[in-house]
C-alpha positions as CSV (number, residue, x, y, z in Angstrom):
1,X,28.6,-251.3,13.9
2,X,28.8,-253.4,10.6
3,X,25.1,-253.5,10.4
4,X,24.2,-250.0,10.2
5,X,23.5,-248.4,6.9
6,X,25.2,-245.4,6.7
7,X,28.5,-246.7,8.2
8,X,28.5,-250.0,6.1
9,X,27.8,-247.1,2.7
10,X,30.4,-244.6,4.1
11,X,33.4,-247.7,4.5
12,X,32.6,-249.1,1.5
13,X,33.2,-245.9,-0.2
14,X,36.1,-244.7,1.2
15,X,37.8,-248.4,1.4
16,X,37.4,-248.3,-2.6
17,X,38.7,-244.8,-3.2
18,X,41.7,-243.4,-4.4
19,X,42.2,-241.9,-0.5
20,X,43.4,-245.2,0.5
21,X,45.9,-244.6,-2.1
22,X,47.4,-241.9,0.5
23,X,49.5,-243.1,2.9
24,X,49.1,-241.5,6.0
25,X,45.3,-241.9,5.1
26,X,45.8,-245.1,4.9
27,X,47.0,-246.2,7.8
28,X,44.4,-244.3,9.8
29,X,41.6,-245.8,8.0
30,X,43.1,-249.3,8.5
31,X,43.6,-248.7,11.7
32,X,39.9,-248.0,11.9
33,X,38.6,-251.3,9.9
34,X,41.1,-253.5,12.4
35,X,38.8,-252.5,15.2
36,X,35.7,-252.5,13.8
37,X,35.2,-254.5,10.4
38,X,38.6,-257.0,10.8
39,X,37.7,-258.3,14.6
40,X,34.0,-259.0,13.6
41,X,34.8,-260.8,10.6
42,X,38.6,-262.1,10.7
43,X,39.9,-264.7,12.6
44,X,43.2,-263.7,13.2
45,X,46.8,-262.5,11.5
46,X,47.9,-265.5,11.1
47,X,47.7,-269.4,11.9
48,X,48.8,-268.8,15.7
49,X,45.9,-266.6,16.3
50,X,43.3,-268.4,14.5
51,X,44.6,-271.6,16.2
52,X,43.1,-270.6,19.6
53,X,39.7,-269.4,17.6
54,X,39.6,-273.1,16.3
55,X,40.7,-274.5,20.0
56,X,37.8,-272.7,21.5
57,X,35.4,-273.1,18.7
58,X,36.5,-276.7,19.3
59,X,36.0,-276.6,22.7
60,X,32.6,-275.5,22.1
61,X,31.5,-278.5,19.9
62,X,32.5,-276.3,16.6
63,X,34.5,-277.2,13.2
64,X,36.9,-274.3,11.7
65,X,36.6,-273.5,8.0
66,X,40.4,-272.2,6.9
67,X,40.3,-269.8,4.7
68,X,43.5,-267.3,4.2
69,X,42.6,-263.9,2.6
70,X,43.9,-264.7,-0.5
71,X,42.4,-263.6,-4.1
72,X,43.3,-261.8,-7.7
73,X,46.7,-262.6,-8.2
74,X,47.8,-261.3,-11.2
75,X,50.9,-263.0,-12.3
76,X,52.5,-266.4,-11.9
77,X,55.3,-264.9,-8.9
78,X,52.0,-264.0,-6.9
79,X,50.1,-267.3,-7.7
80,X,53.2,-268.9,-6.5
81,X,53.6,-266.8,-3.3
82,X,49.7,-268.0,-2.7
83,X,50.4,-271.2,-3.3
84,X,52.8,-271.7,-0.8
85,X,51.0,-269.4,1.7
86,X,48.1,-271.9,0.9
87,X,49.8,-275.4,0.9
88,X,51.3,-274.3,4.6
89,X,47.7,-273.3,5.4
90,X,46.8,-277.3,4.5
91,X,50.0,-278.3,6.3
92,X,49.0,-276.5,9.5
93,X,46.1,-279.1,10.1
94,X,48.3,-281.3,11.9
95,X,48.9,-278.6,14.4
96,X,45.1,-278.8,15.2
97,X,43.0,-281.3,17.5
98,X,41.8,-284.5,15.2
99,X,38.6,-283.3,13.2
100,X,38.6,-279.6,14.4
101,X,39.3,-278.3,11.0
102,X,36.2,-279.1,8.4
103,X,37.7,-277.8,5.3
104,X,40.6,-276.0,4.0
105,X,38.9,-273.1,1.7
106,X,41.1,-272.0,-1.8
107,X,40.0,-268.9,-4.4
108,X,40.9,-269.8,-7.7
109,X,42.0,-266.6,-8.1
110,X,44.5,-266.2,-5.6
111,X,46.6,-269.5,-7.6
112,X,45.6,-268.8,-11.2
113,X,46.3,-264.9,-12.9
114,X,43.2,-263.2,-13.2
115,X,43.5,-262.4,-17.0
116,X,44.0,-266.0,-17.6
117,X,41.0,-266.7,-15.7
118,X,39.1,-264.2,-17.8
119,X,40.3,-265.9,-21.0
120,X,39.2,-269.3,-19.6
121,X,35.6,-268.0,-18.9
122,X,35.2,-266.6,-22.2
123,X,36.8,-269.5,-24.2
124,X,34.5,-271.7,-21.9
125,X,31.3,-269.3,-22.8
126,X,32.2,-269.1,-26.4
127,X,32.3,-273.0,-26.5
128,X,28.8,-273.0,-24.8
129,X,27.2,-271.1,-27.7
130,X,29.2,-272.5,-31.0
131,X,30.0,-276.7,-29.5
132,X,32.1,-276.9,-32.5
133,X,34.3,-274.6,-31.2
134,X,37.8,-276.4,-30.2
135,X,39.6,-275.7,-26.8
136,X,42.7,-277.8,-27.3
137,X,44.2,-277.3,-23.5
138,X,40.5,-278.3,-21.7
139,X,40.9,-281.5,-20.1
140,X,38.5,-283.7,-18.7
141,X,35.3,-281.5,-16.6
142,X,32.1,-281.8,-16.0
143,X,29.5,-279.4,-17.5
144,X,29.8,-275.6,-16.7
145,X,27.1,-273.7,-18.1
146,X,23.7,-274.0,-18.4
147,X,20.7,-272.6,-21.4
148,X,20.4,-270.3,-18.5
149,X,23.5,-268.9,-17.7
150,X,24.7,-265.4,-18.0
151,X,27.0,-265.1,-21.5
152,X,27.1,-261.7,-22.0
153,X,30.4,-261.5,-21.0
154,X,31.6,-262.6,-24.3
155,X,30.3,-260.7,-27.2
156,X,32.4,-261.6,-29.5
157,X,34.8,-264.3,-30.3
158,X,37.5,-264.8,-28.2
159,X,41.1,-265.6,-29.6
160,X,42.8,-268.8,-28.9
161,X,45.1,-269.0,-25.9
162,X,48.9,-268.2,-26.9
163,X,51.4,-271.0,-26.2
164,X,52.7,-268.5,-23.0
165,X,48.7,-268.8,-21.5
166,X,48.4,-272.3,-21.8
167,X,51.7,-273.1,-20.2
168,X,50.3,-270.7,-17.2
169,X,47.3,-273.0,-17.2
170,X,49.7,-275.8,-16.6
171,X,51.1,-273.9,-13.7
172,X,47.9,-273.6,-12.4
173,X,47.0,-277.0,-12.9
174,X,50.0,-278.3,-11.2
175,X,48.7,-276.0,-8.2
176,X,45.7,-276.9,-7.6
177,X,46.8,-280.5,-7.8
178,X,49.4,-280.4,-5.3
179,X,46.5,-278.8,-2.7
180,X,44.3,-281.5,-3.6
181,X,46.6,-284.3,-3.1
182,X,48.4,-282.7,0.3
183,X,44.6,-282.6,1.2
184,X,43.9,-285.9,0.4
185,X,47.2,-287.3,2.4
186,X,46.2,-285.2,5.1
187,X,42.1,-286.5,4.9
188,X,41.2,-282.7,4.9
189,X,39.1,-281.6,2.3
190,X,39.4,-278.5,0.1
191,X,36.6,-276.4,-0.8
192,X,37.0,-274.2,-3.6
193,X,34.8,-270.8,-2.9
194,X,32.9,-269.1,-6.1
195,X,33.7,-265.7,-7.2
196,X,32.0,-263.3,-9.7
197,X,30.4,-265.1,-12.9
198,X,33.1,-263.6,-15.2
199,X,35.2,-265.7,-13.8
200,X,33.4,-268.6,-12.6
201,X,33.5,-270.6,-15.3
202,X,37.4,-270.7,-15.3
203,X,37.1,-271.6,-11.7
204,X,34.7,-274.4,-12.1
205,X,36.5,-275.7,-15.4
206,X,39.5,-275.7,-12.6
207,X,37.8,-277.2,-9.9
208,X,35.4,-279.8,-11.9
209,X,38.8,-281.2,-13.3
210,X,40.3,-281.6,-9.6
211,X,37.4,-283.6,-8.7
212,X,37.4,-285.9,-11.5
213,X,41.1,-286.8,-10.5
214,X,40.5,-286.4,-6.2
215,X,37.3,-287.5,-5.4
216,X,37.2,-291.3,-6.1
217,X,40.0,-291.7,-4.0
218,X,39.4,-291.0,-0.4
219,X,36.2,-292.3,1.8
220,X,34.4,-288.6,1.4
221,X,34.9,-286.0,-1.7
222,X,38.2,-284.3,-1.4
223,X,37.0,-281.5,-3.8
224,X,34.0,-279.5,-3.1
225,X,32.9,-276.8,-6.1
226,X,30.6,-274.1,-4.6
227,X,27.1,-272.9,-5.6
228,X,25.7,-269.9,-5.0
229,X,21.5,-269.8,-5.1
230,X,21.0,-266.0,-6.0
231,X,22.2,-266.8,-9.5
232,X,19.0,-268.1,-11.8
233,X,21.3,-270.5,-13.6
234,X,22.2,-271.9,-9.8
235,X,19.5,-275.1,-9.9
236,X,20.0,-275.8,-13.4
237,X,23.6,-276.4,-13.5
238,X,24.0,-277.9,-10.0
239,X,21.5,-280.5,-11.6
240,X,23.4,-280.9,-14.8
241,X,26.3,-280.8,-13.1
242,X,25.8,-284.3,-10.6
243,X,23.8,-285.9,-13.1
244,X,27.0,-286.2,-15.1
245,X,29.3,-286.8,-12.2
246,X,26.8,-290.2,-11.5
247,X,27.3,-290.9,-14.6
248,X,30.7,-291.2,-14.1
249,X,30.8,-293.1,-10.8
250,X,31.9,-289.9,-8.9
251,X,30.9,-288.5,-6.0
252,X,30.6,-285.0,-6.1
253,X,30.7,-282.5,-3.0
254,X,29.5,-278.9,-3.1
255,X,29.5,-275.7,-0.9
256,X,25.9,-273.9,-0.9
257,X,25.7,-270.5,-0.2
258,X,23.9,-267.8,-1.3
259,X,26.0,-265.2,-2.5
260,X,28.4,-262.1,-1.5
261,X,28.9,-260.1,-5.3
262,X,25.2,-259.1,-6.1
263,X,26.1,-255.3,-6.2
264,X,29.1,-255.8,-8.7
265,X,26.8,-258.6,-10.6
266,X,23.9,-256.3,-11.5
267,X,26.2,-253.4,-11.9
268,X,27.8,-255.3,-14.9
269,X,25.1,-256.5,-16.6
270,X,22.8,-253.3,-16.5
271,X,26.5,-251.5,-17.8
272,X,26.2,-254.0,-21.0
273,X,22.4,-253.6,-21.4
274,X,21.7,-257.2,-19.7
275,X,19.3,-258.3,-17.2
276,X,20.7,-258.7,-13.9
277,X,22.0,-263.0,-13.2
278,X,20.7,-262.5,-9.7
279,X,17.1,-263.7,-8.9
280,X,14.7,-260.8,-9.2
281,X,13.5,-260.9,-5.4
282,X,15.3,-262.3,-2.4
283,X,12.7,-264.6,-1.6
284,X,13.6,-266.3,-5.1
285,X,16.8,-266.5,-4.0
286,X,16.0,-268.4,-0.6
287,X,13.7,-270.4,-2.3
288,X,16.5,-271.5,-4.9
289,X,19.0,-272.1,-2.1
290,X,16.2,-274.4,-0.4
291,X,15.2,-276.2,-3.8
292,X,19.2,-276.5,-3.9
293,X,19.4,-277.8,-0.6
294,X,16.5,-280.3,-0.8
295,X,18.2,-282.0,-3.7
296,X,21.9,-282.5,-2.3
297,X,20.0,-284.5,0.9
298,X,18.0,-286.2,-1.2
299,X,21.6,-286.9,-2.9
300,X,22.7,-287.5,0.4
301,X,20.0,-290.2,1.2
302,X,21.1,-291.9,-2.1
303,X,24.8,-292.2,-0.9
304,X,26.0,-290.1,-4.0
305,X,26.3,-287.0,-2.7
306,X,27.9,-284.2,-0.4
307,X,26.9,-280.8,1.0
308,X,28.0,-278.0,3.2
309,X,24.9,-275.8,3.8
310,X,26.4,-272.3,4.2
311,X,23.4,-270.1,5.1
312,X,22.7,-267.5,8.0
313,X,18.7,-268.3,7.2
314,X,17.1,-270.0,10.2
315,X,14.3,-271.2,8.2
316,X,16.5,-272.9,5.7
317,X,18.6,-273.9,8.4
318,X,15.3,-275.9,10.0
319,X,14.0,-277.0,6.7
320,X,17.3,-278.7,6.1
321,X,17.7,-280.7,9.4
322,X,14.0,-281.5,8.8
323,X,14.4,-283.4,5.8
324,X,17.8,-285.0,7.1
325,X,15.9,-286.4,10.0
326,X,12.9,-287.5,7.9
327,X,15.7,-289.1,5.6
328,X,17.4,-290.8,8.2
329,X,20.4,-288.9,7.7
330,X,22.7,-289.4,10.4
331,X,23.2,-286.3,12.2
332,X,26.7,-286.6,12.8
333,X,27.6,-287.2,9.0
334,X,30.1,-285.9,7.7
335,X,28.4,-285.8,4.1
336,X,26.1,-283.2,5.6
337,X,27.8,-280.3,7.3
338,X,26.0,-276.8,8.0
339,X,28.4,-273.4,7.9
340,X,28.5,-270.1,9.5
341,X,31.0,-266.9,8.9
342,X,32.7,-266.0,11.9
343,X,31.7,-263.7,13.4
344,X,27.8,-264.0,12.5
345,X,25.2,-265.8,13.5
346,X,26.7,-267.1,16.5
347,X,23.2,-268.7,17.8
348,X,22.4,-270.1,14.6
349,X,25.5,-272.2,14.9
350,X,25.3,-273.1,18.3
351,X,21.7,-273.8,17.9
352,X,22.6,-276.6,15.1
353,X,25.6,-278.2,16.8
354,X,23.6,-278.7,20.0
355,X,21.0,-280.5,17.6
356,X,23.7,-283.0,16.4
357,X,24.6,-281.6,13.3
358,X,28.5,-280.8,11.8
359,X,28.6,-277.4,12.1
360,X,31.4,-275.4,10.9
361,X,32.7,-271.4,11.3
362,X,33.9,-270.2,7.9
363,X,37.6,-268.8,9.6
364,X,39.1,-265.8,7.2
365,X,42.9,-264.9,8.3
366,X,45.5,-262.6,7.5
367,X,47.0,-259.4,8.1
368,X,44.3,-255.9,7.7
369,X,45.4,-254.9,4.3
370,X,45.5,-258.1,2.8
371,X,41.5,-259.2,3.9
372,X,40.0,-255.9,2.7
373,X,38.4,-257.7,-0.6
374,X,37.0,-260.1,1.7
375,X,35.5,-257.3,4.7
376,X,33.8,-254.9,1.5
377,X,31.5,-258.3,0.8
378,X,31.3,-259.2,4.5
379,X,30.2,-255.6,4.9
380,X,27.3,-255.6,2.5
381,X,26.2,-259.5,2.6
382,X,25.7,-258.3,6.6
383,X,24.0,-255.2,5.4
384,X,21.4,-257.6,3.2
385,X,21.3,-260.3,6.4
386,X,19.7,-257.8,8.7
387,X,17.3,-257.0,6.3
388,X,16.1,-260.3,5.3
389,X,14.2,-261.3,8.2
390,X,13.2,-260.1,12.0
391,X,14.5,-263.2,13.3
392,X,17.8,-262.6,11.7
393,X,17.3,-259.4,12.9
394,X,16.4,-260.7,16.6
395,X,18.8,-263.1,16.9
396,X,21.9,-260.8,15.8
397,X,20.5,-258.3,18.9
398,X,20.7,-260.9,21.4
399,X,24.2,-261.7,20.2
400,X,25.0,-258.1,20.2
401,X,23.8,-257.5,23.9
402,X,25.7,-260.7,25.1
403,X,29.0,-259.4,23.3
404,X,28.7,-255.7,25.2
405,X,27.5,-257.6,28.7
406,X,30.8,-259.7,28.1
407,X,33.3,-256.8,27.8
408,X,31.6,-255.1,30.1
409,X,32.0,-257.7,33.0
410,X,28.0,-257.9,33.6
């Protein structure tokens, strides 16, 4: 059902319209999404549910991903609220069989206010275009933007934060630091996921300054920062990026993915007379996310590095494992991990566990109303996976026909 046009268009429209504003309407139509959208795509409603999902995936030679639904707060009482929801999230680990659980995932968003974020991002751009320019909160980082990344976002320049914002940085500061450290006491890393570039740069300042404090002190990165490939800036400043965290002596971990906002990306820019940040043709984009790739095994090999491969692409997924081998990368590593969403790509991921390979399902939780951010870019990223390639296509039949056979006792 999720990967046919017209439905995908028709609940993407009516999930972001003022009828689910209605509440009578609403209930209906999330009464709809929890048996359609929400069971191909979430988890569970909580961390009882999606502990069985991680007992069978377990069972099944699979790692769990934990990632509650959480995103945009707005205010410090939310990002507080998140925090806790998140810190019991990490706490819940110990509930689970040694090593079933691969990563903990945290949005920025859901533990910082969104307008702080934005002021972050364009204080951060700003700097990027005038160095002189003083940010008296930033503390240590590593570098954020590249020549090539998207600045538009800041016209004009921004004002200085008030005393009020930068003690709501603190906050968020202290937040993200108590994750990390639970995470490191608890040998559980955290991977923080990326969001839409007028944020990002907030969210890497955030999670750049994490590492710097986490990641020399357990045997793997604690910290992972994510990159997604269908931005053109994605290869420059994942270069820039590790070539200053050698520098430093720190090892550095990322998440590789491709990308879940390119409708609200190009939508943006074109509204502000820009050129889209997203690679002009999606075979760009794979071939970004394999350049990407390539380079954090070849990091890998070096002993400097860490990677989670997050991709649906079979051909990237073989490329990958390719070089590993020819590399001498132990399969088993736990430097070198591949990822799946739930509730796609089901062979893919069974495919690369019986290989050898760490292979992990990305696990989203939470109640119907709270995922619905999450299920719009689900929604559309599978709409753009079945149109990328037959064997995509192929391979999501055959998993399709084996789901039906299953509730249909064949």
């Amino acid at each position: 059902m999720a990967s046919m046009d017209p439905v995908v268009e028709m609940g993407i429209w009516v999930m972001r319209s003022k009828l689910m504003e209605i509440p009578g309407f609403r209930q209906a139509i999330l009464g709809t999404v929890k048996h359609s959208f929400y069971e191909q795509f979430v988890a569970g409603k909580n961390l009882l549910e999606t502990s069985k999902m991680v007992g069978k995936l377990w069972e099944a030679g699979l790692k769990g991903m934990l990632n509650y639904g959480l995103e945009h707060a707005f205010d410090n009482h939310s990002c507080d609220n998140n925090y806790q929801t998140l810190f019991n999230t990490i706490e819940s680990t110990n509930i689970f069989a040694p090593s079933s659980i691969s990563f903990v995932i945290v949005k920025i968003s859901a533990i910082c206010p969104m307008p702080l974020l934005e002021r972050l991002s364009d204080l951060l751009r700003w700097e990027k275009q005038d160095p002189s320019f003083h940010l008296p909160w930033k503390q240590n980082s590593l570098p954020i933007l590249s020549d090539s990344s998207p600045l538009y976002h800041t016209l004009t320049k921004p004002e200085s934060l008030t005393r009020q914002e930068e003690k709501d940085l603190e906050l968020a500061h202290e937040r993200l630091t108590k994750l990390c450290q639970r995470c490191l006491e608890l040998n559980v890393p955290l991977a923080v996921d990326a969001e839409d570039t007028k944020i990002q740069p907030g969210i890497d300042y955030l999670t750049y300054n994490s590492a710097i404090k986490f990641n020399k002190l357990g045997k793997n990165p604690i910290v992972y920062g994510t990159i997604q490939a269908y931005l053109k800036d994605a290869n420059e400043r994942l270069l820039m990026t590790t070539n200053a965290a050698e520098k430093m002596g720190l090892p550095l971990g990322f998440k590789l993915v491709r990308g879940a906002y390119m409708s609200s990306e190009t939508k943006l820019a074109n509204s502000l007379g820009f050129n889209s940040p997203i690679h002009n043709t999606i075979q760009d984009t794979h071939n970004c996310y394999n350049d990407c790739a390539s380079f954090m095994i070849d990091k890998i090999a070096d002993g400097s590095g860490a990677v989670v491969l997050a991709t649906h692409n079979v051909d990237s997924g073989k490329l990958a494992a390719t070089k590993a081998r020819e590399l001498g990368i132990e399969e088993k590593s736990e430097r070198l991990q591949f990822a799946q969403l739930y509730g796609m790509s089901e062979a893919f991921s069974y495919g690369l566990a019986n290989a050898g390979f760490q292979v992990s399902k990305y696990l989203t939780f939470g109640p119907v109303d709270e995922v619905i951010p999450y299920l719009l870019r689900r929604a559309e990223e599978n709409r753009g996976l079945l149109s990328s390639s037959t064997l995509d296509k192929q391979l999501m039949w055959m998993e399709l026909k084996r789901r039906l056979k299953e509730r249909c006792g064949v």
